[in-house]
DSSP file (Angstrom, degrees, kcal/mol; ACC not computed):
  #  RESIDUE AA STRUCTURE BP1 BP2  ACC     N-H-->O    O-->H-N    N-H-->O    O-->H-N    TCO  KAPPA ALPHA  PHI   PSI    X-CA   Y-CA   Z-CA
    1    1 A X              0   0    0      0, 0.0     2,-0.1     0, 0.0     0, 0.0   0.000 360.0 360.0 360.0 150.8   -7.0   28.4   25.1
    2    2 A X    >   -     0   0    0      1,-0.1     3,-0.9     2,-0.1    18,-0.2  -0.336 360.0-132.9 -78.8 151.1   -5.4   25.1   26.9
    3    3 A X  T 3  S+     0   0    0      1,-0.3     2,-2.0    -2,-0.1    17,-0.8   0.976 103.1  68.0 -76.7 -52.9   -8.3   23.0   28.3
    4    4 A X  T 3  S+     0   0    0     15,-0.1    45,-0.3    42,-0.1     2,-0.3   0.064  84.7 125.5 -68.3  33.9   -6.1   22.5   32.1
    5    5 A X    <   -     0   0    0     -2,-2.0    15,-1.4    -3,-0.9     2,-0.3  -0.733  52.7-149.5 -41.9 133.5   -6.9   26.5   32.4
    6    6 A X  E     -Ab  19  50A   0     43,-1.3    45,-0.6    -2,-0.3     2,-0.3  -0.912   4.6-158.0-100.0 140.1   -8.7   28.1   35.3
    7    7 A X  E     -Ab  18  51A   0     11,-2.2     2,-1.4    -2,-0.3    11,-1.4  -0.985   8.7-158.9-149.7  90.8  -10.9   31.1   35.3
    8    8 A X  E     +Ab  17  52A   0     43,-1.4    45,-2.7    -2,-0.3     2,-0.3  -0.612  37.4 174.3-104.0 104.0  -11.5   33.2   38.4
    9    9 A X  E     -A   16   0A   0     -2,-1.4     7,-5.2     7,-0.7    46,-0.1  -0.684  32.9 -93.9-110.8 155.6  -15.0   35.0   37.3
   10   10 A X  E     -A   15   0A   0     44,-0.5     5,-0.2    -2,-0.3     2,-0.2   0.025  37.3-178.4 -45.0 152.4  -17.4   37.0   38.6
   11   11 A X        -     0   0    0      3,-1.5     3,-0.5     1,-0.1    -1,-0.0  -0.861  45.2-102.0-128.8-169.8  -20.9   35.9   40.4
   12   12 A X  S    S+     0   0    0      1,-0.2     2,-0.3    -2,-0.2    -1,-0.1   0.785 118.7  25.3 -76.0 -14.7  -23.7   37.5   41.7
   13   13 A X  S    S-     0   0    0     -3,-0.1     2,-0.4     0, 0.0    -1,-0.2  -0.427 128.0 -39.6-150.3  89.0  -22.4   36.8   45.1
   14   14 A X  S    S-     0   0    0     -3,-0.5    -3,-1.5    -2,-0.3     2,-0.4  -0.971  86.8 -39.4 135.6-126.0  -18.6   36.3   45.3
   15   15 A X  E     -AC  10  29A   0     14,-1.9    14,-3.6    -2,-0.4     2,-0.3  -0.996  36.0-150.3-154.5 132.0  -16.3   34.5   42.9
   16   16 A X  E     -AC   9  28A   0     -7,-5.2    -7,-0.7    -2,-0.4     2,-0.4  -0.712   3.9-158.7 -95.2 149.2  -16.2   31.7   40.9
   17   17 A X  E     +A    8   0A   0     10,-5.0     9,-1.8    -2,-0.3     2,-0.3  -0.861  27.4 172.9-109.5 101.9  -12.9   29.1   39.7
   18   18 A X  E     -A    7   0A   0    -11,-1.4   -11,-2.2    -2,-0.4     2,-0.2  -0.779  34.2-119.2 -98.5 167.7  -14.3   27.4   36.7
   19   19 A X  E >   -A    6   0A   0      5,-0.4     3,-0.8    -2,-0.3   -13,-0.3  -0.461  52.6 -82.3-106.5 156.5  -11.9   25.0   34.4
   20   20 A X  T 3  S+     0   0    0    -15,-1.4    -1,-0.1   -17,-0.8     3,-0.1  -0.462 119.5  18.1 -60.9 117.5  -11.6   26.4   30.6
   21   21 A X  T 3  S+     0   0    0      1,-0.3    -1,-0.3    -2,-0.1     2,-0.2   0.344  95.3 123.0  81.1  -8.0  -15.0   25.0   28.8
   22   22 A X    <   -     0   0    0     -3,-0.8    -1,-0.3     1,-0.2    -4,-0.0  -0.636  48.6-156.7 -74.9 152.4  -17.1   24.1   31.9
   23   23 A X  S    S+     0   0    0     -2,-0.2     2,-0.3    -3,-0.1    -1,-0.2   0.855  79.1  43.5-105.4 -32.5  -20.2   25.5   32.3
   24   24 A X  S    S-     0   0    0      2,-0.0     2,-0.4     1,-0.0    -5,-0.4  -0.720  87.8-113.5-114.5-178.8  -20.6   25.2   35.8
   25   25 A X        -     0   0    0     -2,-0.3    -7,-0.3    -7,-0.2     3,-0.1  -0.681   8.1-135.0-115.3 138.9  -17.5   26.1   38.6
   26   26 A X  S    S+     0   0    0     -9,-1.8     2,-0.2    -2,-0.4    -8,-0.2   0.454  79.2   1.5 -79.8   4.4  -15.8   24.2   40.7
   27   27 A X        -     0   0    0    -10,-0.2   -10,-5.0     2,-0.0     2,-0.3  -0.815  63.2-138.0-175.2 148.6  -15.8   26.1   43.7
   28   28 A X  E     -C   16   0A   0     -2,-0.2     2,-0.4   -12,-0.2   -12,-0.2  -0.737  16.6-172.7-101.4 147.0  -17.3   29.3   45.0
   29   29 A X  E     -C   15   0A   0    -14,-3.6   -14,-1.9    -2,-0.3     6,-0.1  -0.970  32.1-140.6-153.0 150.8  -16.0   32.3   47.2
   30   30 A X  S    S+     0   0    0     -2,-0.4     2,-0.8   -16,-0.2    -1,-0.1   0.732  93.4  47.9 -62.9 -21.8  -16.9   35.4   48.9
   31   31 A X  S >> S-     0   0    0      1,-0.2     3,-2.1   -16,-0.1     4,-1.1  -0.852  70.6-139.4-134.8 141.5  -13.8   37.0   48.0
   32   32 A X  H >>>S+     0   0    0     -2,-0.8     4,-2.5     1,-0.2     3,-1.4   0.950 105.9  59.6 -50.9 -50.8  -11.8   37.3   44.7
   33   33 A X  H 345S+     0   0    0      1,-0.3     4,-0.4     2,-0.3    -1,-0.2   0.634  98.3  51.8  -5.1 -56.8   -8.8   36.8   46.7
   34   34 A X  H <45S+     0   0    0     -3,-2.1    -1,-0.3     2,-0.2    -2,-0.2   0.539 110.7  51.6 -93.6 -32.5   -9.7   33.6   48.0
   35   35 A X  H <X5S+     0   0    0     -3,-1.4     4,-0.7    -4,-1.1    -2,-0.3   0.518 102.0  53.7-100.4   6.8  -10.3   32.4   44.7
   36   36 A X  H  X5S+     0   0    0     -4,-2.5     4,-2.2    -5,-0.2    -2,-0.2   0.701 102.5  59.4 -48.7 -34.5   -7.5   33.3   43.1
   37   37 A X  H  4<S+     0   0    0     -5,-0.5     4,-0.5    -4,-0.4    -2,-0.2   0.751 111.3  41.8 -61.0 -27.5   -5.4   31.5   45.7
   38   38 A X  H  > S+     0   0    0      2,-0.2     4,-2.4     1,-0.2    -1,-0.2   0.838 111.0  56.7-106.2 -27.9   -7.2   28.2   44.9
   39   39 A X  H  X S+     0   0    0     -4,-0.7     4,-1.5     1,-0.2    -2,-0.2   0.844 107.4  53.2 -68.7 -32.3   -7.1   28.9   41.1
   40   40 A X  H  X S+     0   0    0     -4,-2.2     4,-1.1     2,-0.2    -1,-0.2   0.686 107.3  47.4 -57.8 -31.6   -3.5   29.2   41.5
   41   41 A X  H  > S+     0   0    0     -4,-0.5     4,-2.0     1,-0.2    -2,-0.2   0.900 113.0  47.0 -90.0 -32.2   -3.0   26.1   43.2
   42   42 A X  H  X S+     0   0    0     -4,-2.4     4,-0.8     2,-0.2    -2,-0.2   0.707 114.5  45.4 -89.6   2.3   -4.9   24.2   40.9
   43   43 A X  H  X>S+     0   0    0     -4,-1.5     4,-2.3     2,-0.2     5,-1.8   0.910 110.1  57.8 -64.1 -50.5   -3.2   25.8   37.8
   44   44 A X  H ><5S+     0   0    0     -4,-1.1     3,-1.2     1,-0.2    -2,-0.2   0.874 111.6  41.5 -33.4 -88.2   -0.1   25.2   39.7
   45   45 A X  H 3<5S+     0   0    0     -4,-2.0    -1,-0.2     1,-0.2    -2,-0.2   0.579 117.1  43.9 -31.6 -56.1   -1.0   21.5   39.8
   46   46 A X  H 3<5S-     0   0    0     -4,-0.8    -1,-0.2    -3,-0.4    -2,-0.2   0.666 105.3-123.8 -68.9 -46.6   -2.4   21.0   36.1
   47   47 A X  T <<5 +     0   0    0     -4,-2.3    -3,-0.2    -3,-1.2    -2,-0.1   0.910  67.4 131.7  69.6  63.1    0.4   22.9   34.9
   48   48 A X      < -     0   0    0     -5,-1.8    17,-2.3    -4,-0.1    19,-0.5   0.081  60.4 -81.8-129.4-152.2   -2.1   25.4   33.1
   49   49 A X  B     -E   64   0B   0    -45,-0.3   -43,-1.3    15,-0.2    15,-0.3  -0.739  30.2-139.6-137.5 173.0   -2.6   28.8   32.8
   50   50 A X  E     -b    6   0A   0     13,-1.3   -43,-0.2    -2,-0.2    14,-0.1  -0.503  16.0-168.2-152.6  77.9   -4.4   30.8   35.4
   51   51 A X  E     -b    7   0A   0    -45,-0.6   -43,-1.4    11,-0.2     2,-0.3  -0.160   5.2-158.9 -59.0 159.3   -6.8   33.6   33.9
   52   52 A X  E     -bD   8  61A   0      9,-1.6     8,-2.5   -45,-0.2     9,-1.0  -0.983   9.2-158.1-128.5 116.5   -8.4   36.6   36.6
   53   53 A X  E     - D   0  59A   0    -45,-2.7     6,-0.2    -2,-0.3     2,-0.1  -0.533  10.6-135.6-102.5 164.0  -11.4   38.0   35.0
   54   54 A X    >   -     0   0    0      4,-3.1     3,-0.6    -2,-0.2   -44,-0.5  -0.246  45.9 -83.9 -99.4-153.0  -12.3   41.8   36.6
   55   55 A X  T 3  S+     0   0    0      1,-0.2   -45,-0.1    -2,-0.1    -2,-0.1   0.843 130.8  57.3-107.7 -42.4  -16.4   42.3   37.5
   56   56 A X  T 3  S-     0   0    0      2,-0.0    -1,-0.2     3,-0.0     3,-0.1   0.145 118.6-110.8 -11.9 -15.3  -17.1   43.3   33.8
   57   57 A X  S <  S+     0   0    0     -3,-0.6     2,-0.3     1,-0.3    -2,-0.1   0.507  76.7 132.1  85.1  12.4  -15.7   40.0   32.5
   58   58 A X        -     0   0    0      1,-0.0    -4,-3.1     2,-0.0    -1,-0.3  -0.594  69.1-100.4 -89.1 152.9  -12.7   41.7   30.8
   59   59 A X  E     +D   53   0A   0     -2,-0.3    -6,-0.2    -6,-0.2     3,-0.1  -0.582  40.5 174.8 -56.0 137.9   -9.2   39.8   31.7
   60   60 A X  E     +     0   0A   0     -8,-2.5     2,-0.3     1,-0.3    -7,-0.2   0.284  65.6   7.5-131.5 -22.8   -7.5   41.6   34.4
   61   61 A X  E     -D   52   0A   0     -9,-1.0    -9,-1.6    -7,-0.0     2,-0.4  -0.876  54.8-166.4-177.6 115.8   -4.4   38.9   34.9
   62   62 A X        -     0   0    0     -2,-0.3     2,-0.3   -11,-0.2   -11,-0.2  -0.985   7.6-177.9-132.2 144.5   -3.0   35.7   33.2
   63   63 A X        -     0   0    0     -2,-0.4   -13,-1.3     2,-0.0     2,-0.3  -0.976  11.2-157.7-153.0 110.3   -0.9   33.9   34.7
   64   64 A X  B     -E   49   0B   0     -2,-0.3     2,-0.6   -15,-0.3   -15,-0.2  -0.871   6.5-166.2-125.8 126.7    1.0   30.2   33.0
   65   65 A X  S    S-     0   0    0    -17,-2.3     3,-0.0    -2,-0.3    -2,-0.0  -0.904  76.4 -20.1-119.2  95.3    2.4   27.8   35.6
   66   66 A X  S    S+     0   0    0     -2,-0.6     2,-0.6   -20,-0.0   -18,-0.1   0.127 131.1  59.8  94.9 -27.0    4.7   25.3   33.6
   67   67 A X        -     0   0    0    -19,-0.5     2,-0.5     3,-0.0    -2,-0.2  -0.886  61.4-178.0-138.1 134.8    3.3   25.8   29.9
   68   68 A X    >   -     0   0    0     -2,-0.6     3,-0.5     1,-0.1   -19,-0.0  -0.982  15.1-160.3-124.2 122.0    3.5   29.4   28.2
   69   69 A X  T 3  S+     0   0    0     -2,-0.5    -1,-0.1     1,-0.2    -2,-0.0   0.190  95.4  41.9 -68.0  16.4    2.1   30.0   24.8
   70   70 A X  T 3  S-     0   0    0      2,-0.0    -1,-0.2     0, 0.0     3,-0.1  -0.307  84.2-174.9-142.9  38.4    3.9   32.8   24.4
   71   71 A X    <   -     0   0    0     -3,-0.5     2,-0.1     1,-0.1     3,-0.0  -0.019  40.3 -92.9 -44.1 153.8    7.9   32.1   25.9
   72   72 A X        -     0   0    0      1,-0.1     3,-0.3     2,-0.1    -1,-0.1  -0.432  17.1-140.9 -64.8 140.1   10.7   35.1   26.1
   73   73 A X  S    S+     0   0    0      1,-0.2     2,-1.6    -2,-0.1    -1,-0.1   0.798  93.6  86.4 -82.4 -32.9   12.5   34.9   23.0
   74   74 A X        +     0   0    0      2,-0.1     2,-0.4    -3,-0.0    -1,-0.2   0.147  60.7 133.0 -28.7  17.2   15.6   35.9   26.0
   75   75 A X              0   0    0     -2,-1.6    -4,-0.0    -3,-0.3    -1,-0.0  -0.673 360.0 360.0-101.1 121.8   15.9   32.3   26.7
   76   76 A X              0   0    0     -2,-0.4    -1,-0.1     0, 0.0    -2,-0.1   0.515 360.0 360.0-104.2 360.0   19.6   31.0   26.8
């Protein structure tokens, strides 16, 4: 994983965005929604990737804003 990654994980009460390899999160919310939206901008920003974990901690959504470790081989 790229370190400028973002992580929108579960809490016990809401949603977190922590950065790839921090232990604690850089902002909290009551609704996954709401932190996706902000994980998005700051992936967006970083030019990073922008995992969405589901309430079980399995990946649900990744999402790469400017660097993809995996590019379409379609590329002309």
């Amino acid at each position: 994983m790229i370190k400028n990654s973002r992580h929108v994980v579960p809490r016990q009460e809401g949603w977190a965005v922590k950065k790839s390899g921090a232990s604690r999160a850089s902002k909290v919310f009551d609704t996954q929604e709401d932190a996706i939206k902000y994980g998005r901008s700051q992936a967006k920003k970083e030019s990073g990737v922008l995992y969405v974990h589901r309430r079980d901690g399995t990946i649900l959504n990744r999402d790469s804003y400017g660097y993809d470790t995996n590019p379409p081989n379609d590329r002309k």
